[in-house]
N, C-alpha and C positions, 0 to 999 in steps of 0.2 A: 474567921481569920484567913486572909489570902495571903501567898506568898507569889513571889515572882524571881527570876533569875536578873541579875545588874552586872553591867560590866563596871570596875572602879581602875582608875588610872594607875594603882602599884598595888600589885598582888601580896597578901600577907608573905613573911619572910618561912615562913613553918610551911604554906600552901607552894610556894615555890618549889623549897628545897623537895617537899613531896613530888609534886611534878617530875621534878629531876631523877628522880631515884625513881620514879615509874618506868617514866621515858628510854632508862638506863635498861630497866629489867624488863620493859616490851621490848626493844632494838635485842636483848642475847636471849629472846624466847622464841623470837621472829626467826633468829639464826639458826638455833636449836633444831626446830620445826624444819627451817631447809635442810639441815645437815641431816636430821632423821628421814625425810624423802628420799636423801640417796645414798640410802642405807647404810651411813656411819650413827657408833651409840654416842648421842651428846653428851649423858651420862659419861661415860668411858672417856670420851676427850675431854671435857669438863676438869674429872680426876687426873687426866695426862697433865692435862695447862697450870694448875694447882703444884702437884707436885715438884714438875720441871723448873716452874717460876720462883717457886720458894723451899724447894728443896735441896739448896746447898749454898754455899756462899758463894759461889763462882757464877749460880743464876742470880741472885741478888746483886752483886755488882754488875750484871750486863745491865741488869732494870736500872739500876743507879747507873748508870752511862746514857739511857734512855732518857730518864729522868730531865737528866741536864738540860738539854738544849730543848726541851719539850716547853719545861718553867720559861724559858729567854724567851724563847717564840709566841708563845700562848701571851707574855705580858708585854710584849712588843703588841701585837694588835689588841689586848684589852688595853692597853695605855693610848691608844689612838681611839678606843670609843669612849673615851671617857669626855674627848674633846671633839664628836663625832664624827670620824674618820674613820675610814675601814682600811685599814691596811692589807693590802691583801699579795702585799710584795713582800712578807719579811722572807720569803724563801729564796729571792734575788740580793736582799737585802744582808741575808746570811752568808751567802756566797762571795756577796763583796766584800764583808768582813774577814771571810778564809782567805780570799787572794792578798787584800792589803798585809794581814798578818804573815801571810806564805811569803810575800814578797821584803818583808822584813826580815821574818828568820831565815832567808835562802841567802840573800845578798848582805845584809849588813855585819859586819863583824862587829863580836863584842860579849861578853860574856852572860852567864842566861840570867843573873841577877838581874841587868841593865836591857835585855834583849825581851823581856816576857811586857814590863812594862810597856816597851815601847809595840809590840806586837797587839797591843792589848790596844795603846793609843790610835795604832793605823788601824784597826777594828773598829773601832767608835767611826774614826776616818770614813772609812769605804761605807757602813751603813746610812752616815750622816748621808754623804755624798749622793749614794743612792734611795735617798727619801729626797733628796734637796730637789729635783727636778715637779715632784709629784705636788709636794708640799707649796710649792711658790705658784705651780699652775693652779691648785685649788685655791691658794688664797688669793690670788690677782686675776686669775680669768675664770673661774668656776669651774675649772674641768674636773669631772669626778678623778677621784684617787682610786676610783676601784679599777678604772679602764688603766689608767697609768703606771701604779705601782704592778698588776698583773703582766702586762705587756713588758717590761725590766725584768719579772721574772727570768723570759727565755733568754734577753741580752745576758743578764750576769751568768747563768747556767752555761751559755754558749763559749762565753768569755772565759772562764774556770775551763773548761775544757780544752779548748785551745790554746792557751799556754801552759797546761798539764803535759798537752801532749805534743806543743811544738817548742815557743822560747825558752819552756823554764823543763823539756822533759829532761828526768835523770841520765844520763850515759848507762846504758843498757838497759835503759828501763821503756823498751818499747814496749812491747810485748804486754806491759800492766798501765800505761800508759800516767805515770804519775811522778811528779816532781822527785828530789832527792829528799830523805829522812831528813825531819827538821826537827836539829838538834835539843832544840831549847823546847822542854818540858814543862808543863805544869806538874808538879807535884803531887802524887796520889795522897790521899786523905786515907783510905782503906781497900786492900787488896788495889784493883783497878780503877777504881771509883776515884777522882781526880778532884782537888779544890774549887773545881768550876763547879760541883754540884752545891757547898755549903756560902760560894759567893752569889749563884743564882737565886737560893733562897732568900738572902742579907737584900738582894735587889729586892725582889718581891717585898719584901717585908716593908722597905723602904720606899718602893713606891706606895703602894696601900698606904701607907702613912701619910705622906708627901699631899695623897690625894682627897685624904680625907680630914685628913685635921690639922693644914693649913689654908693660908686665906689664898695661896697661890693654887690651892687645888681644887678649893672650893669656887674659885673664879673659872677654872678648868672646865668642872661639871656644869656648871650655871652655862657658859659658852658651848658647851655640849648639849643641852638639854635644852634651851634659847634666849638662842643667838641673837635676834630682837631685844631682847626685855636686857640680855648681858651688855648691848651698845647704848640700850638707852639707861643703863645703869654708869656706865662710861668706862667698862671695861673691854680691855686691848683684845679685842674678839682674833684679828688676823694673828696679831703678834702670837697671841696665845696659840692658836690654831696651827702653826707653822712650828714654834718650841715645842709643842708634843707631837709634831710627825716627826722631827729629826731625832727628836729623841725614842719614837719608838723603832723609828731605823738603826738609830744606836745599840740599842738592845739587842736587837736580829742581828748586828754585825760583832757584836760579842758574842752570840751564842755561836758563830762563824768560826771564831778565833778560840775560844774552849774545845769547840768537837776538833779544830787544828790540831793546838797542839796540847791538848790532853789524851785524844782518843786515836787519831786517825794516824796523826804525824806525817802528812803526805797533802799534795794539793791535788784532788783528783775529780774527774768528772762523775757528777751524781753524790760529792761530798754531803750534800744536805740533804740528806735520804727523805727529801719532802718534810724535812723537819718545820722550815714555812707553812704548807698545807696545812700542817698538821696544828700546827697554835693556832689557827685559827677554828679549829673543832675546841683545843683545851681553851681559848675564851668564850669560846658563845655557850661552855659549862660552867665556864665559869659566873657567868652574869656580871655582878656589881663586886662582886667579892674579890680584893688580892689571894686572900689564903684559898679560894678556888681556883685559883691560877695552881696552886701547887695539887690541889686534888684533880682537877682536869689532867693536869700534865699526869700523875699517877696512871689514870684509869687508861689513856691514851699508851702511856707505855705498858702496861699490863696487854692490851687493844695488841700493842707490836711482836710482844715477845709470845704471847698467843697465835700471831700469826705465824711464827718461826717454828711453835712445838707441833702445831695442826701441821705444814711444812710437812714435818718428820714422819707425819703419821698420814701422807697422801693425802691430806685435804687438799686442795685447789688454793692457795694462801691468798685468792681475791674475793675469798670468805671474808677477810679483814675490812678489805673496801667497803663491803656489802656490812657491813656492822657500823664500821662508822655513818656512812649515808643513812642507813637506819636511826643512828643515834639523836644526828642534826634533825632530819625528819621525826622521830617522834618529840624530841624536846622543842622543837618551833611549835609543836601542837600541845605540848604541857604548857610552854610558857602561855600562851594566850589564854588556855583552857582555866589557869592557875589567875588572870583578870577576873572572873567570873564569881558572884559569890549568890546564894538565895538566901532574899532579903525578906522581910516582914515589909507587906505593904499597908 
């Protein structure tokens, strides 16, 4: 009886998730290992990052403020691979959702019942706007979205900064370089933790639905997956292709307009603390799964707020970097590894 090693087109769902959680715990043993080099105890920070992160409520609402925009971001670029597009602008994408909101709650008068709506609408606004460019180039001329949306990154960052700190800066507010306090609030849900983290979940949950157990989503995946066999099925391959970029720009420009005006309340340069960057590490954890979108985004913000308690304790804090690159790096080598199965020949 011989066996042999086979590659198969979709890796069991159990071998996956394996993968994943290898991937996870080779990327913080790899870390581990540096951090004992230069002579700090992993052990000891390990117990530091543990108890900092979940030992008091005041740390558990910073992680649930992380949380937030982690979810938006992370399902803004897995909602463009589902119709295969890489979005790799929602951090430009994010930014123009902060300005258009900023520029709603700064100038328009009117009170926060009727001011949050419409802040929320100029948010959709700006993100749309800022995918619409990427989106119509890939569907009419072929141009990749990863060159496109990337490159709007530094316009929208540049932009948010410049009328942070020139048209729209506060009267004495040089010095911090940031618009005036905008007034219109999201609503806390608990302690600091703001309604944008229980509406970013309602999203996710709704998209994963959306995508998987409608005929509009499953025409989605099928155009994502090919493209060919979707047109000669007679389905709207561009139309489609173009409806899920703006709408994963959408996403990234809400998640814009919650860290606004739930967390930040100021329009200020570096508002998206790489929150863009960073959804695209919590989709490619995510894989095929919505409810990964929301454990990506977990582990990702656990990833940050470990970065801030290491911080404290003179670690070098682009330890963090070095874990995530680790993480994408060993998970591209799980997921492929996670194809492979030995067969009975």
């Amino acid at each position: 009886m011989a066996y042999r090693i086979q590659r198969f087109p979709t890796p069991r769902r159990f071998t996956a998730v394996a993968a994943r959680s290898v991937a996870v715990g080779l990327a913080l043993l790899t870390a581990g290992a540096a951090l004992a080099l230069t002579g700090a105890s992993p052990g000891s920070l390990a117990r530091d990052v543990i108890t900092d992160t979940f030992g008091s409520s005041f740390a558990l609402e910073d992680l649930g403020l992380l949380i937030s925009p982690l979810i938006l971001t992370g399902l803004s670029v897995w909602v463009g691979l589902r119709v295969g597009a890489w979005n790799i602008g929602a951090e430009g994408q994010f930014n123009a959702g902060a300005l258009a909101a900023a520029g709603v709650g700064l100038y328009v008068p009117g009170p926060t019942a009727v001011l949050l709506p419409l802040m929320l609408i100029a948010a959709i606004g700006g993100g749309v706007l800022w995918m619409a460019g990427p989106a119509l180039a890939r569907a009419y001329a072929g141009v990749s979205e990863l060159i496109t949306t990337l490159l709007l990154n530094f316009v929208a960052a540049l932009l948010v900064y410049w009328l942070a700190t020139g048209p729209w800066l506060a009267p004495g507010g040089r010095a911090i370089g940031t618009t005036a306090r905008i007034v219109h609030e999201i609503p806390e849900v608990w302690g600091a933790v703001h309604w944008g983290l229980p509406a970013a979940l309602l999203l996710t949950v709704v998209s994963g639905w959306s995508l998987n157990f409608t005929r509009w989503g499953y025409e989605i995946r099928v155009c994502g997956s090919n493209p060919q066999a979707a047109r000669y099925a007679g389905m709207p391959v561009r139309r489609h292709l173009i409806t899920v970029m703006l709408l994963s720009g959408a996403l990234a420009g809400i998640a814009g307009m919650f860290e606004l005006a739930g967390t930040v309340h100021h329009l200020q340069g570096g508002i998206s603390n790489n929150f863009g960057y960073l959804g695209i590490m919590v989709a490619v954890l995510a894989r095929r799964s919505a409810l990964g979108v929301i454990a990506g985004a977990v582990f990702v913000a656990l990833l940050l707020d470990s970065g801030t308690v290491l911080a404290t304790r003179g670690v070098d804090v682009s330890i963090v970097l070095a874990v995530t690159g680790l993480v994408l790096l060993y998970t591209a080598i799980g997921d492929e590894v996670a194809h492979y199965r030995i067969v009975q020949i």
